[in-house]
N, C-alpha and C positions, 0 to 999 in steps of 0.2 A: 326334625325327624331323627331317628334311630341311628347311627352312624353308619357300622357297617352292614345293616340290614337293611332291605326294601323291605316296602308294608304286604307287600305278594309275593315276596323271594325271602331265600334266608338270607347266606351270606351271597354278596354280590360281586365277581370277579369283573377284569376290568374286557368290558367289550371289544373294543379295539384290538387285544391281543391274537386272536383266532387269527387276523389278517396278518398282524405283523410277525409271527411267529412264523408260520407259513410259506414265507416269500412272497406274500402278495400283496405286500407293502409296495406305494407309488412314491418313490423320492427325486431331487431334483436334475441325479444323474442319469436316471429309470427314464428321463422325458427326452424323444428325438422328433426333428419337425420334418418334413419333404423338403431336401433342398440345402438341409443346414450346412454353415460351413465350420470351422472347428479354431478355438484361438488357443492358441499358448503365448506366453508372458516372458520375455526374456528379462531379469534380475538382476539386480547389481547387486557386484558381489565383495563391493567393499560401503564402509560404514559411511563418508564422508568424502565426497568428491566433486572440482567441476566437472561436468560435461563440456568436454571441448567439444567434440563430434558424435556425431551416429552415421553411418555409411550402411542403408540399409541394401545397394545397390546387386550385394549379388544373391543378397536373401529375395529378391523380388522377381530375381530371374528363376528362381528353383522352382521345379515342376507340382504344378500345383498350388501355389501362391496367390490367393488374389490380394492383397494389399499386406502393407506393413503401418502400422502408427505409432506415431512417436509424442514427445510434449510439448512436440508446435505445433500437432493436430489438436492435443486439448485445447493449449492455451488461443489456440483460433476460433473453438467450438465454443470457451469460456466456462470450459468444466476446470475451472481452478479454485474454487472455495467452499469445500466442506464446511455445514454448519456446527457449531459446537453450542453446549449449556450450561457453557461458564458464563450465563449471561448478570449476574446479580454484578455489582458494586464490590469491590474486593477494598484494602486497607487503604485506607482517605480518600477514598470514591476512585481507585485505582481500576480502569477498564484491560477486559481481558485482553491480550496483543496475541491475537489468532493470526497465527500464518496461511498462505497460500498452499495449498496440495494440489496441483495440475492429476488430472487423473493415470497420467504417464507423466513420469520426472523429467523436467524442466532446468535447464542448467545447473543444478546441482543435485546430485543422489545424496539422502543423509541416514540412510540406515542398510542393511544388509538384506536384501532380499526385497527393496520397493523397485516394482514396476517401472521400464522405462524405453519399452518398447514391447508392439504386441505384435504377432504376425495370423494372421489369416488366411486360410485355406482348406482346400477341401479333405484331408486326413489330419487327426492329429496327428500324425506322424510326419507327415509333411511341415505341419508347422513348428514344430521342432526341431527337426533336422533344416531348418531355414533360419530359424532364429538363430544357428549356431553362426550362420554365416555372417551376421552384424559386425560391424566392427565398431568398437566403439572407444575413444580414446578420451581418458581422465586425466584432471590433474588432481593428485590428490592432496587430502588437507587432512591436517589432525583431527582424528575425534574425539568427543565429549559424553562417553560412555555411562559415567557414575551422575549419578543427580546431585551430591552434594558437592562434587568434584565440577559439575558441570556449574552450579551457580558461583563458584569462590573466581575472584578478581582475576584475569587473566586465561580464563576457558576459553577456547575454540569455539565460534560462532556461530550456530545456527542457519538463523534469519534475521537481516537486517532489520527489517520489524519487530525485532524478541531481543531487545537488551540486554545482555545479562542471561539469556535462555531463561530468564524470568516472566514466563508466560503470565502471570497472575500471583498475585500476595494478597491473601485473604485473611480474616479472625473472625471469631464466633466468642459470645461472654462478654466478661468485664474484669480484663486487665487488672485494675486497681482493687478491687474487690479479692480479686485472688492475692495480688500481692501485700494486701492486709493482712489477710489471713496465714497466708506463709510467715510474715513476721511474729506471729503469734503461737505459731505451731508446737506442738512438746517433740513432735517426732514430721519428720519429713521421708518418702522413699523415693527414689528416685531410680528410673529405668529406661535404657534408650532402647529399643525393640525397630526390627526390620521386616516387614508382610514382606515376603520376595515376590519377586514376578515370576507368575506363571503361565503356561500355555494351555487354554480352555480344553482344546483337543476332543469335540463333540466326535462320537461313530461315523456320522456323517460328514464328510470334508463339505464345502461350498462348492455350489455347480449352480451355474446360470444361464438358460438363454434369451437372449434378446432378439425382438422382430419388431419393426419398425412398417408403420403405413405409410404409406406414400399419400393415402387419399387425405385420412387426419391429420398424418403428421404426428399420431400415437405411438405408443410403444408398449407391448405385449412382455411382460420377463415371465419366465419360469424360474422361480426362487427356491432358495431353502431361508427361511424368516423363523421371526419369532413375532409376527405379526404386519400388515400391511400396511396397516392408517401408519405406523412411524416411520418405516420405511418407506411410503411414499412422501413422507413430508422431507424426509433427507433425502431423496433423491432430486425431488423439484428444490430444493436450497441449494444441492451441488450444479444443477444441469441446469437450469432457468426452465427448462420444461416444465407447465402448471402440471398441478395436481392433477383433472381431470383428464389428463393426455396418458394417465398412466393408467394397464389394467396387468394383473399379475396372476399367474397359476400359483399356486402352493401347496403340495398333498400333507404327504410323509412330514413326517422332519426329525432327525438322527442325533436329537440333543442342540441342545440350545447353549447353557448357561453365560446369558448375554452376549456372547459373542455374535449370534446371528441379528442382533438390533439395528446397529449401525447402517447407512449405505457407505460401501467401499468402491473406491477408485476401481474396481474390475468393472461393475458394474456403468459405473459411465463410460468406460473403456467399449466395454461389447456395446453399448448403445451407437457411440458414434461408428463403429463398424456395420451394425447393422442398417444404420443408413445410409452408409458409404454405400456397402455392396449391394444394398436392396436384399437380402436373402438372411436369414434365421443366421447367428452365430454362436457356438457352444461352448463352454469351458469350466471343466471342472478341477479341481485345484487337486494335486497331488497330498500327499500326506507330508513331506513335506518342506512344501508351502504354506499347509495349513500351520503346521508352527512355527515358523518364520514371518509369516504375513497376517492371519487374522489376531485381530486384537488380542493382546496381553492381560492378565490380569492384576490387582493388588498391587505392587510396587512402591510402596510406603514406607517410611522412616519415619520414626514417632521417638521424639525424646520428652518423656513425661516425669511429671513428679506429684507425687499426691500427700497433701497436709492433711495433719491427725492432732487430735487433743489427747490428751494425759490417760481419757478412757479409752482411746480407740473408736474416736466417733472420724467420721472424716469432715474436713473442713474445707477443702478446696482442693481444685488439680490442675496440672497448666500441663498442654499440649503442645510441642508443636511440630509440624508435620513437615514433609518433604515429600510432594507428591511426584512419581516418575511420570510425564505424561508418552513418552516416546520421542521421538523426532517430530510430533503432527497431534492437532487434538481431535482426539476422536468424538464424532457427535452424540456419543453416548459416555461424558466424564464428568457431569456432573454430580453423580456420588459421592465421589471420594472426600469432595467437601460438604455436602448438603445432608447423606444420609449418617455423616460421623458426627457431624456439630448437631444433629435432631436428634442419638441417643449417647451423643457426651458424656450424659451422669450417671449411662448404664442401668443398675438397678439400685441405684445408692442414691438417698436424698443426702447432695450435696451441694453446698449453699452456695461455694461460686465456683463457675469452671471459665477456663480460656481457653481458647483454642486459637495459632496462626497456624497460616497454611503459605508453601512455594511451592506454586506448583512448576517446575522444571521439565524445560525440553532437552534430551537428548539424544545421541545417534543409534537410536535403537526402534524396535517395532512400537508402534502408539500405542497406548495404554486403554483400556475401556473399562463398560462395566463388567464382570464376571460375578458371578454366583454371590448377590448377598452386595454387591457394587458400593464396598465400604464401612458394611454391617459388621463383619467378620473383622475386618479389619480393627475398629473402635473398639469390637468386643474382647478383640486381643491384647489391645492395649490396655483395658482399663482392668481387666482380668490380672496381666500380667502384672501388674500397678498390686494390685490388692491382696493378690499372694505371696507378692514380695514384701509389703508392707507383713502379713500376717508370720511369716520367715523372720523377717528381724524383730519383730513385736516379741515374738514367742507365742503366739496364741492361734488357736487352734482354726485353719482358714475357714470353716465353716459358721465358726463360733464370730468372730470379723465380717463374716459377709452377714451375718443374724442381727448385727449392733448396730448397718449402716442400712439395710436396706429402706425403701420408700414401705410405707405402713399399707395397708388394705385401706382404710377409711382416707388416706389424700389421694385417692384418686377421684376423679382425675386429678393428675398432679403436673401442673406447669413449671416444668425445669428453668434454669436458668439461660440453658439456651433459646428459649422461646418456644421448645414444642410442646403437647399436651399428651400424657401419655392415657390413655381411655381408663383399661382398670387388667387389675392381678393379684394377685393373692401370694406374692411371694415368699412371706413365711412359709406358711401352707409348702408350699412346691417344694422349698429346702427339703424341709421334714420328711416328705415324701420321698425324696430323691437320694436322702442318708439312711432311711430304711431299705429304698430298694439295692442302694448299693452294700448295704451293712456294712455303714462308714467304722461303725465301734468296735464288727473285728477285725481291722483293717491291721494293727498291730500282729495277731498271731497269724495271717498271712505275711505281711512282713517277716515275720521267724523265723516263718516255711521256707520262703527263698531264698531267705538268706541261708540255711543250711544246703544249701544245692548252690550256693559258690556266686549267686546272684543280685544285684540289685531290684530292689521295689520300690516302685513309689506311687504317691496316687496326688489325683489332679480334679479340682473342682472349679468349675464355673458357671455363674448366674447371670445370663443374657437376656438384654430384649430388645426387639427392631421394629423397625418402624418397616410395615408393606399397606397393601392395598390401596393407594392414592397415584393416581395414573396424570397424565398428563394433556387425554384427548378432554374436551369440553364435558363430554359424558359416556357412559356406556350403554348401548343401543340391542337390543337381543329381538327379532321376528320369530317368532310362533308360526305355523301354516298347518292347517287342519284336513285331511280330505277325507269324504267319504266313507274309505274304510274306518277310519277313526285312528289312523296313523296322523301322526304328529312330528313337523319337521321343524327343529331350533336352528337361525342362523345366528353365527356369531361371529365378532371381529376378533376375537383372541384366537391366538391359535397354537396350541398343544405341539411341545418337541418332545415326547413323550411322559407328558404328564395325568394323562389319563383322561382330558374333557371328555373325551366323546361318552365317557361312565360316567363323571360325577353328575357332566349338566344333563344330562338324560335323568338322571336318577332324582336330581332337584323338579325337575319338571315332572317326570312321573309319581313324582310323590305330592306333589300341588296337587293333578289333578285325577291323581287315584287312579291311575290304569298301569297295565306293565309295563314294567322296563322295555319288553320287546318291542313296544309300540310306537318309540321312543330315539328318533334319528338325530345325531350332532352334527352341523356341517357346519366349518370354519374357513370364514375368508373366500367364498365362494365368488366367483366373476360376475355373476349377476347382482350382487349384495355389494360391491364394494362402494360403489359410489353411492349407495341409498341408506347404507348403517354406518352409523360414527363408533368407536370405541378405543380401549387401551389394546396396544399388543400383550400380549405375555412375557411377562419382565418385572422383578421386583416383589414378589409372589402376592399379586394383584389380584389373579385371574379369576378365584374363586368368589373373592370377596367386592369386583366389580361386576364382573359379565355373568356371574352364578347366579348372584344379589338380583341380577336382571332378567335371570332366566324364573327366577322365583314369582319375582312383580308379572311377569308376561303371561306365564301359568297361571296366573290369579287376574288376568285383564282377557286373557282368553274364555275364562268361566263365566263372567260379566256379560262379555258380550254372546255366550254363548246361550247365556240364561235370556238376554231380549230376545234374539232368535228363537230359541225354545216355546219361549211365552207366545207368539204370533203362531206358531205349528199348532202349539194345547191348547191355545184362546184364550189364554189368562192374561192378568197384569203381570208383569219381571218377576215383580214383588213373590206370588205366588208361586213361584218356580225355586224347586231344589237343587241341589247340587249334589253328587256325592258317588262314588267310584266309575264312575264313567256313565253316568246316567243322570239326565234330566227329570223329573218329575212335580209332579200339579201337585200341591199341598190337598188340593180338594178332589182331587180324582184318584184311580192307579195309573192313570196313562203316564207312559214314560219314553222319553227319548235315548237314544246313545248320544253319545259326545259326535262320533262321526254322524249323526243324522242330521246336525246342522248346516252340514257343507253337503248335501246332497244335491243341489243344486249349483252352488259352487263353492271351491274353495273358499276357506276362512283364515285370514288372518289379521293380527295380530301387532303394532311395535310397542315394548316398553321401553323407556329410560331410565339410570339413576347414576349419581354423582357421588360417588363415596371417598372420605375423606382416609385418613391412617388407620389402620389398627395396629396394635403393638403384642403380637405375640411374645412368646416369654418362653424360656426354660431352665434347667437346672441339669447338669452334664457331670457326671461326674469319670472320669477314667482310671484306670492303674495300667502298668508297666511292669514288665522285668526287660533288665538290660542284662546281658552278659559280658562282663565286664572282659574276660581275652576276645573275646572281637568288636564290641561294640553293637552289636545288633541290640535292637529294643523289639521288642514286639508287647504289643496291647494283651494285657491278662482279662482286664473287664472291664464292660465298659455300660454306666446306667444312663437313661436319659427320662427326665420328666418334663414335657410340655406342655405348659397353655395355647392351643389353638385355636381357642373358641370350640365353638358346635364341628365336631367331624362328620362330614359326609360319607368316605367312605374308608373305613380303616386300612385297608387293605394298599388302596393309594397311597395313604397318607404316611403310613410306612415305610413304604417303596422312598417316597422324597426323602422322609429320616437316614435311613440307613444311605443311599447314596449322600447325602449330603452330610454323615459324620464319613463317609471314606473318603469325601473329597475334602476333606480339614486334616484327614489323619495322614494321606497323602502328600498334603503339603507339607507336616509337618516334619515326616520322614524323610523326602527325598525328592518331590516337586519344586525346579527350580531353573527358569530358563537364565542361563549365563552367556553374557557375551565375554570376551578378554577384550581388557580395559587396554587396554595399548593400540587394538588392531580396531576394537568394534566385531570383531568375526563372531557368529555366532557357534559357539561352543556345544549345544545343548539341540541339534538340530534333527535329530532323527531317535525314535525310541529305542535305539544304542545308547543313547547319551543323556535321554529326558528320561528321569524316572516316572511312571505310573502308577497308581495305586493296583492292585491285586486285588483278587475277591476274598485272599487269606487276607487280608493286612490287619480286617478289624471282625471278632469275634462277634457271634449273638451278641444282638443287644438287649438290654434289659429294658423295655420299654415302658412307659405308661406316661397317663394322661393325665393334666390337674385343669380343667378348662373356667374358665371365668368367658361366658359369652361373649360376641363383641356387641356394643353396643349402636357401633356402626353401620354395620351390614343389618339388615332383617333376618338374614339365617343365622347369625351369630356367630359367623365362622370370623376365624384370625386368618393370616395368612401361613403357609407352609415350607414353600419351596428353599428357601435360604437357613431354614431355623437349625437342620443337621452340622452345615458345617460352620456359623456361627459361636455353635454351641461348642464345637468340637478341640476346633485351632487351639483357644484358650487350653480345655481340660488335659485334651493331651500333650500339650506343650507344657503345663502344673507341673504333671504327672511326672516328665522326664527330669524338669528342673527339682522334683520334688526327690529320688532318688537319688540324685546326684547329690544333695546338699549335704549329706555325714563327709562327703570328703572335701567339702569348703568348697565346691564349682559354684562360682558364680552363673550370671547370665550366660546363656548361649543364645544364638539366633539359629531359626529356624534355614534348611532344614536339618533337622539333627540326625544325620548320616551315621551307619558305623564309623565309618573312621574319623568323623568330629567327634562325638560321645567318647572309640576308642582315643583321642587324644586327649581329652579332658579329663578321661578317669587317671589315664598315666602320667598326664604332667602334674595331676596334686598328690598323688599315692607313691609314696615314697616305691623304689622297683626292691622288689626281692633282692 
């Protein structure tokens, strides 16, 4: 189909906004039950300690209190182990050593703001002003802040079960292979780089309530997700609760990026209270909490080196990592290894890679997946790898990335990490993406700013990731037809504001030829849950799973709707047309509406399909000027060209670009949650102290498309969601390293703040 047109409309805006715009948006703090009572979470407020005591004794006396729980109610209930998907074989068939997470902390607190007591009661106000009354006495212990600090001989311990805070040591490659190649090398570069940890910080904070039956023995939550089927499979791994005992509301949802995947200890928290107390229990998470408590982002240490032959071909690259996982693994962290060691070779055929990984616990908030859960990260690595080689090379970065990349005709192309990359056209996209940036007058803009007393520089990078491969059995999409000839799609993905309720409308209206008005999305609905299987939203799947399904269903609903038709007109199937909302007799005029076939009753519908990777791709290029008396940077331009495959709707697909280069340029600026390594305290705890990206931060973009369909999907869509700030991290991080280099600045780690920039320029520039 047409990307951003329907075949009855022109351009197509996204549905959904009339509501959310509005105020008439339903989210998950918008939900109150008859009855509920209200929880707050009392937090420990230092990084590493035993628990000698809790004296919950005169909080339980304060007016309005019905219970207090602690981490002997968990570990009685047997909410103490979160599942995690470190589950592969790590170095000599090394198993992962997952710790214990009681849903309330249990003799020992190991990070700054975990739960470890909850109070309940009829205001929140009440249960706050109760929770102050806890008394609760520690002994405290050192903690093990830094990841690399946290594995060296002699760190501060954890968990007994986590040797060494070496949760898992894993590799990807062949070793020997690479270290041939290194012996062989004309030129070696070598770079150690740090993805810092960030805090997600979705619009919407997390609020949940919980109701429990007494008859079932079920439990009702009103969520804020990023989809159901995972989150109910993490909540029955943590609670022993089966699957089928769980049923969930979920409207709205205020942003997602990964962070809402997980189930978290609140959640088994309100459960056991609500069937403590028999009565609905509520809690929404202050702001913050939200960045102290839900999961962290990125937090990577990458010390790489990439081998080159005489021409500047590359011949190998050896990895190796330092994953932060937190104090706890979260059950959404298998990223950090699986989706970096599947695009290792980046966009470059190169003949061996290695990769090891430690993945490290320490006293800090858990680490998960976030935006891209890995992609970004790789792509920063091996970007920064290749710009730095082209810097000491002397050769032009574009011109180095032209010499190595994977050719059009190997694809597909099986890397040496074992994944299969589909197809792309990466010459192509350079090309494109150095005209639309007009890389050749990038010198006489140079001139310009430099006469205004400034630094320029510019920054390119060519990325590609691996999305669309889910991890439910398959994706399940129902159809339902009725009489008017309105048509309702259920699905198990579910949109934090990414637009489904437009796109899969718009795929289905466009199968089967009627308006978009006609055209209802409903996701994750309570009567669907237990009878559709699918992926949640994560990983930028959604289009290229549960779209792909909404495509097939549209096309299994015309099927069945042509045998029906045929019994109405008296003909054979065979005889029956198809075609914008109308049935008809090859041999007659007579003709049906699409709604006449459910005149009698309702029609529907289920299709399936299983879809493997696609590997979208792009080509990013940035500039900068820095002002060298303060240090400030800010973005001058900034191009982007991507392969997405087939776009559905442009207008969406924008939307995810541009948030997703602010959320790279972000990081790269000033995104960075710090604890102090002495204390464990968090430093960085309220948007005082955490920088946010601004809607100024990053200029128009220059956008365009180079698409190579996928071959994956039937509609031929890539995925989307993660490709902005994938692409971004690298270019604009080129960019800043790129400007700095007439004065001999080496590496900097991100983020590059004025006053690091400002000290970098002053410590190499001799002072007036």
């Amino acid at each position: 189909m047409s990307a951003k047109t329907h075949h009855n409309h022109g351009p197509v805006g996204r549905v959904e906004d009339a509501r959310l715009t509005t105020g008439a948006g339903q989210f998950a703090a918008d939900w109150n039950l008859p009855g509920q009572l209200h929880a707050y979470f009392l937090r420990s407020d230092r990084a590493h300690a035993e628990i000698v005591s809790i004296n919950a004794g005169q909080a339980l006396k304060h007016a309005g209190v019905r219970a207090v729980f602690t981490g002997a109610d968990a570990v009685r209930a047997g909410y103490i182990k979160p599942m995690h998907t470190l589950t592969f074989p790590g170095k000599g068939g090394m198993q992962t050593r997952a710790p214990d997470r009681p849903v309330l902390a249990h003799g020992k607190v190991r990070f700054v703001g975990e739960a470890l007591a909850m109070v309940v009661a009829d205001t929140l106000a009440a249960a706050q002003d109760a929770a102050e009354l806890i008394e609760v006495e520690y002994r405290d212990l050192p903690p093990a802040v830094q990841p690399e600090a946290a594995l060296a001989p002699g760190a501060p311990q954890l968990h007994e079960n986590v040797p060494g805070n070496l949760a898992l040591e894993a590799e990807a490659g062949d070793a020997a292979a690479v270290a041939a190649a290194f012996a062989t090398a004309a030129h070696v570069t070598r770079l150690k780089v740090e993805v810092t940890r960030v805090a997600p910080n979705p619009m919407e904070p997390r609020a949940y309530i919980a109701t429990h039956d007494a008859r079932t023995d079920g439990y009702l939550l009103h969520v804020c997700c990023q989809g159901i089927t995972t989150l109910r499979r993490h909540l029955a791994a943590y609670t022993g609760v089966p699957e089928d005992k769980f049923q969930f509301e979920v409207r709205d949802v205020g942003g997602g990026f990964g962070q809402r995947t997980p189930a978290y200890p609140e959640h088994g928290a309100l459960m056991l209270a609500a069937k403590q107390t028999g009565r609905p229990v509520k809690w929404v998470s202050t702001r913050s909490e939200g960045i102290a408590c839900d999961t962290h982002g990125r937090a990577n240490i990458i010390d790489g080196a990439l081998a080159l032959d005489r021409d500047g071909k590359f011949l190998a690259m050896r990895l190796d990592w330092v994953n932060d996982m937190g104090a706890y693994l979260s059950p959404a962290s298998m990223g950090h290894i699986r989706n970096t060691s599947t695009c290792m070779t980046g966009v470059y055929r190169i003949p061996a890679l290695y990769a090891s990984y430690r993945v490290a616990l320490t006293n800090t908030n858990p680490v998960s997946s976030y935006r891209g859960a890995g992609r970004p990260d790789i792509a920063y690595a091996v970007e920064r790898l290749v710009s730095q080689a082209a810097a000491e090379l002397k050769v032009d970065a574009a011109e180095l990335r032209r010499r190595n990349f994977i050719p059009p005709d190997a694809f597909p192309y099986k890397t040496p990490t074992g994944s299969t990359y589909e197809n792309a056209d990466l010459p192509g996209m350079l090309e494109q993406a150095l005209k639309l940036a007009d890389w050749k007058g990038y010198p006489k803009r140079r001139a310009r700013t430099e006469t205004r007393g400034k630094l320029r520089g510019i920054g390119i990078a060519a990325v590609i990731e691996n999305t669309g491969a889910g991890q439910a059995a398959k994706d399940e999409v129902e159809i339902a037809l009725d009489a008017a000839g309105n048509v309702t799609v259920y699905t198990m993905s579910k949109s934090q504001g990414h637009g489904h309720e437009t796109t899969f409308a718009m795929i289905v209206a466009d199968a089967l030829e009627v308006p978009l008005a006609r055209v209802r999305v409903r996701q994750c609905t309570p009567e669907k849950q237990h009878r559709l299987q699918g992926n949640h939203t994560g990983g930028s799947r959604s289009t290229v799973g549960a779209g792909s399904v909404c495509h097939l269903a549209a096309h299994k609903l015309i099927e069945a709707g042509r045998a029906l038709a045929a019994l109405e007109l008296a003909v054979e199937p065979s005889q029956v047309e198809y075609g914008k909302g109308l049935f008809r007799s090859r041999d007659s005029k007579r003709t049906l509406k699409l709604g006449d076939i459910a005149r009698t009753k309702p029609v529907s519908v289920v299709a399936e399909g299983k879809f493997g990777s696609t590997f979208p791709n792009g080509c990013h290029i940035a500039e900068v000027e820095i002002d060298p008396d303060t240090g400030a940077a800010e973005i001058a331009s900034y191009a982007a060209v991507d392969d997405l495959g087939t776009v559905i709707n442009h207008a969406v697909v924008e939307g995810q670009l541009h948030g997703g280069v602010a959320m790279g340029a972000g990081q790269i600026f000033g995104e960075h949650v710090v604890y102090d390594r002495g204390t464990g305290q968090l430093l960085t705890g309220s948007f005082m102290d955490y920088f946010m990206p601004r809607a100024g931060l990053v200029p128009a973009i220059k956008g365009a498309e180079h698409p190579t369909p996928s071959r994956v999907s039937p509609l031929g869509v890539k995925g989307v969601g993660e490709s902005g700030c994938t692409g971004s991290l690298p270019a604009v991080a080129n960019a800043v390293m790129d400007a700095l280099a007439p004065l001999g600045v080496g590496h900097l780690d991100m983020p590059l703040t004025p006053a690091k920039l400002w000290h970098a320029i002053h410590s190499a520039r001799p002072r007036d």
